[in-house]
MIFI-578544 format. One record per residue (C-alpha): residue in one letter; x, y, z. Coordinates in steps of 0.25 Angstrom, whole numbers, plus 5000, padded with zeros to 4 digits. Layout:
BEGIN
site type->A	c1->X	c2->Y	c3->Z .
...
REM end
This chain:
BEGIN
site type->X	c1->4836	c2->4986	c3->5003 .
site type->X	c1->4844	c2->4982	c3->4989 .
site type->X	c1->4859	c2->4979	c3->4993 .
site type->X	c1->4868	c2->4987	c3->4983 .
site type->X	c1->4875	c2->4978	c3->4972 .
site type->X	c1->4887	c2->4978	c3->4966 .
site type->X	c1->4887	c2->4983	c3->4950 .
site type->X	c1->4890	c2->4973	c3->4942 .
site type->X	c1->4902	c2->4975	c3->4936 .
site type->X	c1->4912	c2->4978	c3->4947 .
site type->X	c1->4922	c2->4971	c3->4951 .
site type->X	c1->4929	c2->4966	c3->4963 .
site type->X	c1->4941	c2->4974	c3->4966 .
site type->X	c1->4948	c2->4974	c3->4980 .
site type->X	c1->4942	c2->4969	c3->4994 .
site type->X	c1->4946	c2->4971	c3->5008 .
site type->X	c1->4954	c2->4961	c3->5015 .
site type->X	c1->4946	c2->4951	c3->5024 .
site type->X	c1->4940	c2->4960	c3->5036 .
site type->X	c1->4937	c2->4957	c3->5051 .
site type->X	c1->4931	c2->4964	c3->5062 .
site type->X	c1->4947	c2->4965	c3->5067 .
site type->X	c1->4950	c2->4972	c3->5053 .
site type->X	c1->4941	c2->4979	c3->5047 .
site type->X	c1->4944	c2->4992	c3->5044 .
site type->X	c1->4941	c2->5006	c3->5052 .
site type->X	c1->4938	c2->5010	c3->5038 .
site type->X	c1->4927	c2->4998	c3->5033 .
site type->X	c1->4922	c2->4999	c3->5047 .
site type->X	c1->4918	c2->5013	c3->5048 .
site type->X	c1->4908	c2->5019	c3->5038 .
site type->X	c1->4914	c2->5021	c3->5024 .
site type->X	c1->4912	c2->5023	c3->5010 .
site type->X	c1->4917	c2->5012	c3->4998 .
site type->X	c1->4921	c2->5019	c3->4984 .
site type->X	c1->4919	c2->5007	c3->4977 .
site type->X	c1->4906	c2->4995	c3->4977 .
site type->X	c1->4912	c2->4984	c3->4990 .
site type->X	c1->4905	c2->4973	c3->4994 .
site type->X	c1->4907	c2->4970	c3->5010 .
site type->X	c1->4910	c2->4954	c3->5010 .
site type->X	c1->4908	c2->4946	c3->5023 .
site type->X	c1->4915	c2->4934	c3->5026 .
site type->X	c1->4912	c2->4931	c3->5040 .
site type->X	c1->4905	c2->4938	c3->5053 .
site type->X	c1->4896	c2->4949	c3->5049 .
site type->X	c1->4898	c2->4963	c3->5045 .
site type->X	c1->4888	c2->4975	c3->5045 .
site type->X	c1->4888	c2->4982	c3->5033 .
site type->X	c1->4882	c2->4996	c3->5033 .
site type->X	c1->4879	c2->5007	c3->5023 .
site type->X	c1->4878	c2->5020	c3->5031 .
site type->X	c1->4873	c2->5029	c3->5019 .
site type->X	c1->4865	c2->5026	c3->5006 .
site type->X	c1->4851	c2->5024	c3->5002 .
site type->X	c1->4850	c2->5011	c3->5007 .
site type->X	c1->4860	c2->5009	c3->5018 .
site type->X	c1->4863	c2->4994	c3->5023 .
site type->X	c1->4867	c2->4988	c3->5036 .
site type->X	c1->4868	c2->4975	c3->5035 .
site type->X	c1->4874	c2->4962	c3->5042 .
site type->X	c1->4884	c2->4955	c3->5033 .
site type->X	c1->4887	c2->4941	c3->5036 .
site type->X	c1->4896	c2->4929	c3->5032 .
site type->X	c1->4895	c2->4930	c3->5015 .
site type->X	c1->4887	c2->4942	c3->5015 .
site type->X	c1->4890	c2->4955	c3->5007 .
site type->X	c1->4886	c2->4970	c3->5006 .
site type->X	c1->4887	c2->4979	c3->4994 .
site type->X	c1->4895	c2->4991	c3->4997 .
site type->X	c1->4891	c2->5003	c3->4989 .
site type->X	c1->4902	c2->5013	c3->4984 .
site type->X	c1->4900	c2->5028	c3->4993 .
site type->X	c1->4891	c2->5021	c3->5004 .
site type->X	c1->4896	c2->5024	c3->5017 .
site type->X	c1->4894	c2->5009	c3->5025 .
site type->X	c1->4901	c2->5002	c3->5035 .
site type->X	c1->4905	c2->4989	c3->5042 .
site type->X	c1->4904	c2->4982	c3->5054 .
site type->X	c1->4909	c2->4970	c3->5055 .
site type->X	c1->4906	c2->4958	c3->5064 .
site type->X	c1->4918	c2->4953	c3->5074 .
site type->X	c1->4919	c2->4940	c3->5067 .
site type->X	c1->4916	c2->4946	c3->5053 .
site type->X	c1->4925	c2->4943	c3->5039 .
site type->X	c1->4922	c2->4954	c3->5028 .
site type->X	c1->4928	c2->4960	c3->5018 .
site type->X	c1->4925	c2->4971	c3->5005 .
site type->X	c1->4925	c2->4968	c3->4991 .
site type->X	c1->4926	c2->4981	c3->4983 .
site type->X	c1->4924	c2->4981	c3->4969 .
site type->X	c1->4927	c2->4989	c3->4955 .
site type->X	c1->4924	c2->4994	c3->4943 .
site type->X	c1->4930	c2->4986	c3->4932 .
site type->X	c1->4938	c2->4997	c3->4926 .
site type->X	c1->4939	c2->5002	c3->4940 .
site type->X	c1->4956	c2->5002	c3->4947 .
site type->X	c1->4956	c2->4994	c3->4958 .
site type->X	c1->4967	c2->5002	c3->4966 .
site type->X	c1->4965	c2->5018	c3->4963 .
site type->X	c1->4981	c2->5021	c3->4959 .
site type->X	c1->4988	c2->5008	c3->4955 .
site type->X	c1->4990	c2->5002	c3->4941 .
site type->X	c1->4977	c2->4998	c3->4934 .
site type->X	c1->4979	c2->4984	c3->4929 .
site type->X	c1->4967	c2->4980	c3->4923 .
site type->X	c1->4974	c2->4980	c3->4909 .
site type->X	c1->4987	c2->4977	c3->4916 .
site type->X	c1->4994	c2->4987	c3->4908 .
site type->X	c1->5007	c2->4993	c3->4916 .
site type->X	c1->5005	c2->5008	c3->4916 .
site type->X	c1->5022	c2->5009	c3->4917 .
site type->X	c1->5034	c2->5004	c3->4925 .
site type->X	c1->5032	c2->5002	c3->4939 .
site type->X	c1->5039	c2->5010	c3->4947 .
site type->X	c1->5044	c2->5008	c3->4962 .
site type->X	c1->5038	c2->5011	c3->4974 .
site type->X	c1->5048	c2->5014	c3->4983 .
site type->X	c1->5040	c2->5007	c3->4993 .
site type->X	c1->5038	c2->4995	c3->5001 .
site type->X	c1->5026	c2->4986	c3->4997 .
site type->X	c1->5019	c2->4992	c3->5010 .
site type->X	c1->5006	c2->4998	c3->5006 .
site type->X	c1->4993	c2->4991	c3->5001 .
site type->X	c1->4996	c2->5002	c3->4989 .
site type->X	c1->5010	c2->4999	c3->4985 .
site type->X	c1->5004	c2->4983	c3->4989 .
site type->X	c1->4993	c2->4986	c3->4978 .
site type->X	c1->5003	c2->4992	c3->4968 .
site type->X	c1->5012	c2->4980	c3->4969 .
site type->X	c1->5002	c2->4969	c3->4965 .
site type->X	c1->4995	c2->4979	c3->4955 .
site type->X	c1->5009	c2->4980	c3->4947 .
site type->X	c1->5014	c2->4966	c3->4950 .
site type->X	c1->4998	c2->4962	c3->4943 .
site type->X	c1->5002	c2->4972	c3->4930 .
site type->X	c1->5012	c2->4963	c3->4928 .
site type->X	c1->5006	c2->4948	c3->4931 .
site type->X	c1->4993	c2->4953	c3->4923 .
site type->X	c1->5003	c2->4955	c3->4910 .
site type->X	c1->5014	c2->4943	c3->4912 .
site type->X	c1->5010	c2->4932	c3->4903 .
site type->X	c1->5013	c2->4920	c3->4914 .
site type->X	c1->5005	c2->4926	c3->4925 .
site type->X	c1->4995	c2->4936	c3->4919 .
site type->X	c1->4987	c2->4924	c3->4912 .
site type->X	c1->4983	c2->4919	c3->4926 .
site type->X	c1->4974	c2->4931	c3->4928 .
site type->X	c1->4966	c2->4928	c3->4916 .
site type->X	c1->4961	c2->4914	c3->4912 .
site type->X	c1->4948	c2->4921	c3->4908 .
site type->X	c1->4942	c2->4934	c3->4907 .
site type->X	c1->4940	c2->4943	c3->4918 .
site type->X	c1->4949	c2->4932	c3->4928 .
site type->X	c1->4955	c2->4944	c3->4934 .
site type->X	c1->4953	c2->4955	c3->4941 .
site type->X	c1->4966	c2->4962	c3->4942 .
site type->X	c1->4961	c2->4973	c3->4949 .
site type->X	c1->4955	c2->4965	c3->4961 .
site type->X	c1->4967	c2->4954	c3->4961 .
site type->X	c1->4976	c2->4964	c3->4963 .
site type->X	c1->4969	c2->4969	c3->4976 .
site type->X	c1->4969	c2->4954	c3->4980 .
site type->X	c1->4983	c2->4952	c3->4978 .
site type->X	c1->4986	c2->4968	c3->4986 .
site type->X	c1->4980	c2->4962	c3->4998 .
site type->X	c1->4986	c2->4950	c3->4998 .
site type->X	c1->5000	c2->4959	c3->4999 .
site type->X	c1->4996	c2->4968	c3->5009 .
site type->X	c1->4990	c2->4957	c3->5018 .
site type->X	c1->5006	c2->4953	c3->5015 .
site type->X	c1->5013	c2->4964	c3->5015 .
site type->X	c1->5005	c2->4973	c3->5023 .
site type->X	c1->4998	c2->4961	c3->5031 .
site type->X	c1->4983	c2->4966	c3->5029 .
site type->X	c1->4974	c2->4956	c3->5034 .
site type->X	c1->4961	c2->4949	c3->5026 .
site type->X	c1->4969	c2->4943	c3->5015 .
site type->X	c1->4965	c2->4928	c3->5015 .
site type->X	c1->4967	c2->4922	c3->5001 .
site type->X	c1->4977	c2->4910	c3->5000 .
site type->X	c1->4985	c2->4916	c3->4989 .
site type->X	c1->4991	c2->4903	c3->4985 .
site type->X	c1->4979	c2->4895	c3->4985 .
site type->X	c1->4972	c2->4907	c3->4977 .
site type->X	c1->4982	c2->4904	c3->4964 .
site type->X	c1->4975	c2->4890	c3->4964 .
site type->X	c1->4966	c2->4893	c3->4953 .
site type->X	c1->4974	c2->4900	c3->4945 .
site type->X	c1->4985	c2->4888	c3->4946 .
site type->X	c1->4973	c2->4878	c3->4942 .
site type->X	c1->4970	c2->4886	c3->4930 .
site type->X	c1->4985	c2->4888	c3->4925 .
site type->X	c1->4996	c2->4880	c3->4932 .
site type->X	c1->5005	c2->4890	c3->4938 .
site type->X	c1->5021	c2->4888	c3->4934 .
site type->X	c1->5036	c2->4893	c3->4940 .
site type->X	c1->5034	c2->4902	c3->4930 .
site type->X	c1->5023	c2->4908	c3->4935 .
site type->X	c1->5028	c2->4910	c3->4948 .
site type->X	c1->5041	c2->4915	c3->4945 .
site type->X	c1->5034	c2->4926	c3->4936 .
site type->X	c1->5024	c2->4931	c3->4945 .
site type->X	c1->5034	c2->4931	c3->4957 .
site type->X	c1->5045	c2->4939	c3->4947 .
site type->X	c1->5033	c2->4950	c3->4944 .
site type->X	c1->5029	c2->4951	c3->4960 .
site type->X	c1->5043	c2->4953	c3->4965 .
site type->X	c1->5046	c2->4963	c3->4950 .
site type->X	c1->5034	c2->4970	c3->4955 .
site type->X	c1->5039	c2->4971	c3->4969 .
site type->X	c1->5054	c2->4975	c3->4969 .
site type->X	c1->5048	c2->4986	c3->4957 .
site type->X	c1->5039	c2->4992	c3->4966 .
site type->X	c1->5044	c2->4992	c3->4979 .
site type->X	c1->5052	c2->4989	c3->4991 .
site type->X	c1->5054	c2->4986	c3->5005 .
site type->X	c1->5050	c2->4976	c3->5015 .
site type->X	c1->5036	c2->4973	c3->5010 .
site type->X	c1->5042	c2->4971	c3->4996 .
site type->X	c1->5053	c2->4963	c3->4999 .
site type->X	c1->5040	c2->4955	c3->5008 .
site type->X	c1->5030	c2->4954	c3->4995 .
site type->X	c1->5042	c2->4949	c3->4987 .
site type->X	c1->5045	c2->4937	c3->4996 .
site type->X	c1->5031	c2->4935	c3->4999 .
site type->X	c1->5027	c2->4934	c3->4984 .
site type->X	c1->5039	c2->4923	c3->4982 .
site type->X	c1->5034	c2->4914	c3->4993 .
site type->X	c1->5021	c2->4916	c3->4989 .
site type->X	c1->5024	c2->4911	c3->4974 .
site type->X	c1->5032	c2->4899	c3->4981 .
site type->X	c1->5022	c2->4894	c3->4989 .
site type->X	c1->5011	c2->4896	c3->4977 .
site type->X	c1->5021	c2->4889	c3->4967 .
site type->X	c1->5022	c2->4879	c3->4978 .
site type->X	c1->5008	c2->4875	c3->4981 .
site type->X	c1->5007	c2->4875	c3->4965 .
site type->X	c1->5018	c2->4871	c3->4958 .
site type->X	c1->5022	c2->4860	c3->4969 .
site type->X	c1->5035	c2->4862	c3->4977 .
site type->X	c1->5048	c2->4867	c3->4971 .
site type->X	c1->5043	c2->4869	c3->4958 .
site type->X	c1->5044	c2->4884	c3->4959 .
site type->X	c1->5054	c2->4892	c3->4968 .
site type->X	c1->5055	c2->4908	c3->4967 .
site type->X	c1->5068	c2->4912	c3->4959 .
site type->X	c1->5068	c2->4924	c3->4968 .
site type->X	c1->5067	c2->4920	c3->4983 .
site type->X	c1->5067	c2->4934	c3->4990 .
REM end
């Protein structure tokens, strides 16, 4: 039996947070249908992966490093393991929005003012809406923006976006899976081009800009002291103690 592939020219969009047997959701566990090509990616244990319609069905045992192609309208389900570790890539066209409804920032043009929520920061929407403006504007400031683009094709905004949503909600919303040291993951980025002060009081005066312009209430008020001590620590670990302090310390 051929295993489906991927087409070539999609792209990575967003993925699931890490699953367990514990956490997987009633929805991935019980048969249902993708709209979009996914790829089912085991970290650990084993999961079965089964396609319960099509003209060649699958059911196979997944394992440690092993992935299944998940085909778009093919109704499959998953069974995993009680030690297993598995998540699900999906994956876009390249002209393809990320997230149906929120601001397309593949140009990075601004489609108008931003206007407020009147809202707390308490959904994995209005979570979403938040990076994706607060990314508008990184992506067109000329300190932070050449830091997504020391070549061609460096980012996809469309996918770092979804990253950087999740890390939020597993902040803000405490969703579990997220597991990326988000300090140590800016290494690279300092290795290529020496972060400054600068740098980080820019970046933090466009996060808590977009904040308090979007929205308000206990979760706000939670991302905007969590997006200071996080530049603290980071500025910390890279420009060395007590070279850089926020100017604003909520």
């Amino acid at each position: 039996m051929d295993e489906p592939r991927l087409p070539a020219q999609l792209l990575e969009a967003r993925r699931t947070p890490l699953f367990d047997f514990a956490s997987v959701p009633d929805a991935l566990a019980s048969s249902h249908r993708t709209t979009v090509w996914a790829e089912l990616r085991v970290q650990a244990g084993a999961v079965r992966y089964v396609d319960l319609e099509g003209d060649a069905p699958r059911d196979e045992r997944l394992e440690a490093g092993d992935s299944a192609v998940i085909v778009p309208g093919i109704e499959h389900q998953v069974e995993p393991s009680t030690d297993a570790r598995f998540y699900v890539q999906f994956f876009r066209e390249p002209d393809a929005a990320m997230v149906p409804g929120v601001v397309r920032v593949d140009s990075l043009d601004r489609s108008g003012p931003w206007t407020h929520r009147e809202r707390d920061l308490d959904t994995e929407e209005e979570i979403v809406e938040m990076v994706t403006r607060q990314y508008v504007d990184v992506g067109q400031d000329d300190l932070l923006a050449p830091y997504f683009n020391f070549g061609p094709g460096f980012i996809d905004w469309q996918a770092h976006i979804r990253t950087v949503a999740d890390y939020w909600c597993h902040v803000l919303l405490y969703a579990p899976g997220y597991e990326i040291d988000v300090i140590d993951s800016h290494r690279h980025l300092h290795g290529r081009a020496p972060f400054t002060p600068d740098l980080f009081d820019r970046w933090l005066h466009i996060f808590h800009d977009t904040v308090d312009g979007g929205w308000t209430g206990p979760k706000a008020t939670t991302a905007n002291k969590r997006a200071t001590g996080m530049a603290w620590a980071m500025a910390q670990r890279f420009l060395g103690h007590g070279v850089w302090r926020p100017t604003d310390r909520r």
